[in-house]
C-alpha positions in Angstrom: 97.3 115.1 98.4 100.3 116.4 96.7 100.3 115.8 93.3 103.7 114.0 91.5 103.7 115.7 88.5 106.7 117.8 88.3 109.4 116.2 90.0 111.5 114.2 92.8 114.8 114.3 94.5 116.6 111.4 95.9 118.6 111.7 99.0 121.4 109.7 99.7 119.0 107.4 101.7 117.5 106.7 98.7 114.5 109.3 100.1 112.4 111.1 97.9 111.1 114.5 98.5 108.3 116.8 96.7 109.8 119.3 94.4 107.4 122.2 96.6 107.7 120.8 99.7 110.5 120.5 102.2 113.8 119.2 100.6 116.5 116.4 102.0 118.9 118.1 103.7 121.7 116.1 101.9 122.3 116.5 98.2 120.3 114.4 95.6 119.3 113.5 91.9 116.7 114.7 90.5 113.3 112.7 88.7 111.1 113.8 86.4 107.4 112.3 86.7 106.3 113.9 83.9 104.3 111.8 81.4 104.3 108.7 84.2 100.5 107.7 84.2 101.0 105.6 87.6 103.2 108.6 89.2 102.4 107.2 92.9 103.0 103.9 92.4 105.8 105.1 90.8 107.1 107.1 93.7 106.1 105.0 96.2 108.4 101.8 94.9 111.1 104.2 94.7 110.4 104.5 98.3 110.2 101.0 98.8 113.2 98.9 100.5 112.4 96.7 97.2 114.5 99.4 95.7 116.4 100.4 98.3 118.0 97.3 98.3 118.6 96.8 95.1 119.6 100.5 95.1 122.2 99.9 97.8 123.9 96.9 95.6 124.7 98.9 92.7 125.7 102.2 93.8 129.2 103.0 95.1 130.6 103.4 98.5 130.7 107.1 99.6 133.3 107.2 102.4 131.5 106.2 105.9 128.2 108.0 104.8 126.4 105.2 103.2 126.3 104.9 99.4 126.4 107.0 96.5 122.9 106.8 94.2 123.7 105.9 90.2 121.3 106.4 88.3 123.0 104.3 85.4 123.4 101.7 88.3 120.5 101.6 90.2 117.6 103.1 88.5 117.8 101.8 84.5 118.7 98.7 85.5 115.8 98.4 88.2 112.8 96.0 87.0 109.4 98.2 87.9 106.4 95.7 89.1 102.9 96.3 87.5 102.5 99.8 88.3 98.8 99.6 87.9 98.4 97.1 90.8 95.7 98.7 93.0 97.1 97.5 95.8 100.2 99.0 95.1 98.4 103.0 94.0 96.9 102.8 97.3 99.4 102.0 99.7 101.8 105.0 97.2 99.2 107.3 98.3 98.8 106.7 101.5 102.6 106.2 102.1 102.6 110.0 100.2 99.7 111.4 102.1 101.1 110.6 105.6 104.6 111.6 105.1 103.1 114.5 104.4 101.0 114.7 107.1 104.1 113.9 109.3 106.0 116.8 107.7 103.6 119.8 108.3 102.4 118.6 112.3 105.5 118.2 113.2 107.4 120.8 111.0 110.6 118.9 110.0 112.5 117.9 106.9 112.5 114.2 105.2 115.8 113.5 107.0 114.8 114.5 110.3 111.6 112.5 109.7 113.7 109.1 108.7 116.3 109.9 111.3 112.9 109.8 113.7 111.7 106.5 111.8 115.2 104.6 112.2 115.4 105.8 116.0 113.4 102.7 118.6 113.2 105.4 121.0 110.7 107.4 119.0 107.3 105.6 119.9 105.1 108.8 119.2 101.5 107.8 117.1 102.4 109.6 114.5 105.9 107.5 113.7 104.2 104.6 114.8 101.8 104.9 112.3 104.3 105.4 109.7 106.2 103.0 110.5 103.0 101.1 109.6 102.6 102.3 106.4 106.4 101.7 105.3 105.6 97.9 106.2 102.3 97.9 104.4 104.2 99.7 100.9 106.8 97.0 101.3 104.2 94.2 101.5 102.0 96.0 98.4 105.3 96.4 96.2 106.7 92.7 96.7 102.8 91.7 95.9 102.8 93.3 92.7 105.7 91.3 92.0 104.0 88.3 92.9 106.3 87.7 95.9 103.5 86.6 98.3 105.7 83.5 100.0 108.6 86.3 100.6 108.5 87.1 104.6 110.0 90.6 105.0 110.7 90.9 108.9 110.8 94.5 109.6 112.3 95.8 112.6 115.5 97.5 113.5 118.8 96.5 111.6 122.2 97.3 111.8 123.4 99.0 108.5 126.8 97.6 108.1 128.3 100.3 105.3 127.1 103.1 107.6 129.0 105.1 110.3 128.6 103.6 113.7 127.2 106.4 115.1 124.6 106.3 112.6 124.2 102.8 111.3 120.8 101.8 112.5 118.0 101.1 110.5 114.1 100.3 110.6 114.4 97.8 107.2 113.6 94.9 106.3 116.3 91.0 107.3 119.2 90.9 105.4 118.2 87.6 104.1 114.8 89.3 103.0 117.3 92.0 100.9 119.1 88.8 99.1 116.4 87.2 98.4 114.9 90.7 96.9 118.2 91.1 94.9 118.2 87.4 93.4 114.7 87.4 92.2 115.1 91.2 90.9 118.2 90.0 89.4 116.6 87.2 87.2 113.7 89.4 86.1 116.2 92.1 84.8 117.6 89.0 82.8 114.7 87.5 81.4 113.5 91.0 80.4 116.8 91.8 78.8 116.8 88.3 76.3 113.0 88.9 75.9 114.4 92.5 74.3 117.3 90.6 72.2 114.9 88.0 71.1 112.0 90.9 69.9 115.2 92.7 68.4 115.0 95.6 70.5 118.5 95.4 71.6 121.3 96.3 69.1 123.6 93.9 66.9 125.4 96.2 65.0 128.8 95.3 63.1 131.9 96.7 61.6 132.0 95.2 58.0 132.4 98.1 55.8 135.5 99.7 54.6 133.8 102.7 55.6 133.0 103.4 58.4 129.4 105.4 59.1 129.7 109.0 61.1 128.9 108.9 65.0 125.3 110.1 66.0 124.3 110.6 69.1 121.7 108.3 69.7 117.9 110.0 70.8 116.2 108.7 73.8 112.9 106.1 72.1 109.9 106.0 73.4 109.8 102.2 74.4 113.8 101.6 76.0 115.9 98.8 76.8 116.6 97.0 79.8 119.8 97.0 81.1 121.6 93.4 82.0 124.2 91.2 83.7 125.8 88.0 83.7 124.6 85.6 85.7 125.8 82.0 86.8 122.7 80.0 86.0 118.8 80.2 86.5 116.6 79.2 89.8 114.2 76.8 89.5 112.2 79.2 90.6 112.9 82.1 87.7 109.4 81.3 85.8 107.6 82.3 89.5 109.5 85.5 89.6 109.1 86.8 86.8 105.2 85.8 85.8 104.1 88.4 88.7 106.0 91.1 86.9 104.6 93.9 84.0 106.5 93.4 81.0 107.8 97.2 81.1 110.4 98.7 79.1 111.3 102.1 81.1 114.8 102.0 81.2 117.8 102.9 78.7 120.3 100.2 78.3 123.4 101.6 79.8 126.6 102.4 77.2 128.9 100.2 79.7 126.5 97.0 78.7 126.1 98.1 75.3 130.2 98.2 74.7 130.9 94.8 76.8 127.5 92.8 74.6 129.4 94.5 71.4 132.7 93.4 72.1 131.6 90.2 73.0 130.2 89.8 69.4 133.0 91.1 68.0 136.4 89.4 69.6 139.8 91.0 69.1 141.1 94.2 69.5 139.3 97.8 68.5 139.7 101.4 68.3 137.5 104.0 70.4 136.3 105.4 67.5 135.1 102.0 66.0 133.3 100.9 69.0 131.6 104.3 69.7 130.3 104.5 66.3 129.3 101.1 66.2 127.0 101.5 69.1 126.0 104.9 68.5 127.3 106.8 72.7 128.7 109.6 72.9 132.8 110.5 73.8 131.6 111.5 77.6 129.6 108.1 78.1 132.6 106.3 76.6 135.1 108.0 78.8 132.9 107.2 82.0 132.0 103.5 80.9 135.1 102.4 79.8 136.7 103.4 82.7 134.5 101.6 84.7 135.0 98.5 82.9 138.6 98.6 82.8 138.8 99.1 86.9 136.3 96.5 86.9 139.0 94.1 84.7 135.8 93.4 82.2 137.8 95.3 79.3 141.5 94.9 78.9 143.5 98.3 76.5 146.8 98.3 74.9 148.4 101.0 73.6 147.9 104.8 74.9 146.1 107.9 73.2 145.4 107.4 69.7 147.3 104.4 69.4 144.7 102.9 72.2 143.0 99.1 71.5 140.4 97.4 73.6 138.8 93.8 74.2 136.8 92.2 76.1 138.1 89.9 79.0 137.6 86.5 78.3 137.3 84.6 81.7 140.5 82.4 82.5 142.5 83.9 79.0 144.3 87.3 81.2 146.8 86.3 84.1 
């Protein structure tokens, strides 16, 4: 069995191949599973359309390809399940094992295999059978959620932000995917206040006359959870997010970390303020900012130096 212990590549379907073994044609980002003591578990929720739903719904469009994969977006803000559900190992591995398999006998690339998955003209044993084993790796992940009453329906599915000529899909309903987004959706909330209330979230201020140099902040061994605004809890949020390991495995992103500041802190600011405040550096500034401006969540006055920013308060900017 090949061993997860260097490396992985996302393709821009969300694939993952072996660092070693035969590589998506398209382009990728590459993941370290170094130090990861459930690697295949790991890998194989990565796989998952758990993820790739959520994965689809914060990356960006990329023309009529599909979707462009953040890693900011998708990945640190992406609740993990109990990665030591046995269940879970087992159907990793044997996803992992037969893709392998699949690979070698037939002696094509990951895309050519998915390409082979997503086509209902390819009945051959071998793609049946892992076709199988994608249905029994959804089933596994949403169990180690603790999503038992959640009813998948695999089969073949129009994928609407896809060429036409290439939009088809062997996934999971499109009310299975919403219902995968809203429940991941509160467990990425409650983990975030659980990390405010234990103080592992920052609450820096800007009371001294002078201010403190800019570090750039080291990566800590436990991490924060990235979050969102949402408008209200299910009644259901307790069941969703019982199932769930309490895991901290992902950095919380500079674009949240300058809006949760600012909305401490109301009025105007400089760059420099905010940057040292939170501790990011000028290139996760430049890309976050940005973002949040485009996105109306920051409004800026001023240009260069003489540049001020605020947060958007809902219903105060025409």
């Amino acid at each position: 069995m090949t061993e997860l212990n260097d490396g992985a590549l996302f393709d821009a379907e969300f694939g993952i191949g072996h660092r070693g073994s035969t590589v998506p044609e398209r382009s990728g980002v590459a993941l370290s599973f170094r130090g990861r003591p459930s690697s295949f578990s790991f890998f194989g929720v990565l796989q998952s359309s758990v993820h790739i739903a959520w994965g689809r719904w914060r990356s960006s469009s990329k023309g009529i390809s599909g979707k462009k994969y953040s890693t900011a977006k998708a990945l640190d803000t992406f609740p993990m399940p109990d990665l030591e559900d046995s269940e879970l190992k087992l159907a990793a591995e044997a996803y992992s094992s037969l893709r392998d398999e699949c690979l070698n006998e037939i002696g094509i690339g990951v895309t050519d295999l998915f390409n082979m998955v997503h086509d209902p003209s390819r009945m051959e044993p071998l793609i049946e059978r892992f076709r199988r084993v994608l249905i029994n790796l959804d089933v596994a992940v949403c169990k180690a959620y603790g999503w038992s009453d959640l009813e998948l329906f695999h089969d073949y599915y129009t994928q609407e932000d896809l060429s036409e000529s290439d939009s088809i899909r062997f996934s999971i309903s499109s009310e299975a995917k919403d219902q995968i987004i809203k429940r991941l959706s509160i467990l990425n909330r409650h983990r975030y206040q659980d990390e405010v209330a234990a103080g592992l979230n920052f609450s820096k201020s800007i009371g001294s006359e002078k201010r403190k140099p800019r570090v750039r902040r080291k990566t800590e061994t436990s991490s924060k959870q990235p979050s969102f605004d949402f408008d209200g809890a299910s009644a259901n949020d307790g069941t969703y997010r019982k199932a769930a390991e309490q895991r901290a495995s992902y950095q919380a992103g500079p674009t949240h970390a300058i809006v949760e500041y600012m909305k401490a802190h109301p009025g105007w600011h400089a760059k420099s303020d905010i940057v040292s405040a939170i501790g990011i550096t000028d290139g996760q500034w430049n890309a976050a900012i940005a973002e949040l401006i485009a996105d109306n969540r920051i409004e800026r006055q001023g240009e260069k130096r003489g540049a001020r920013y605020r947060v958007v308060i809902e219903g105060a900017k025409e």
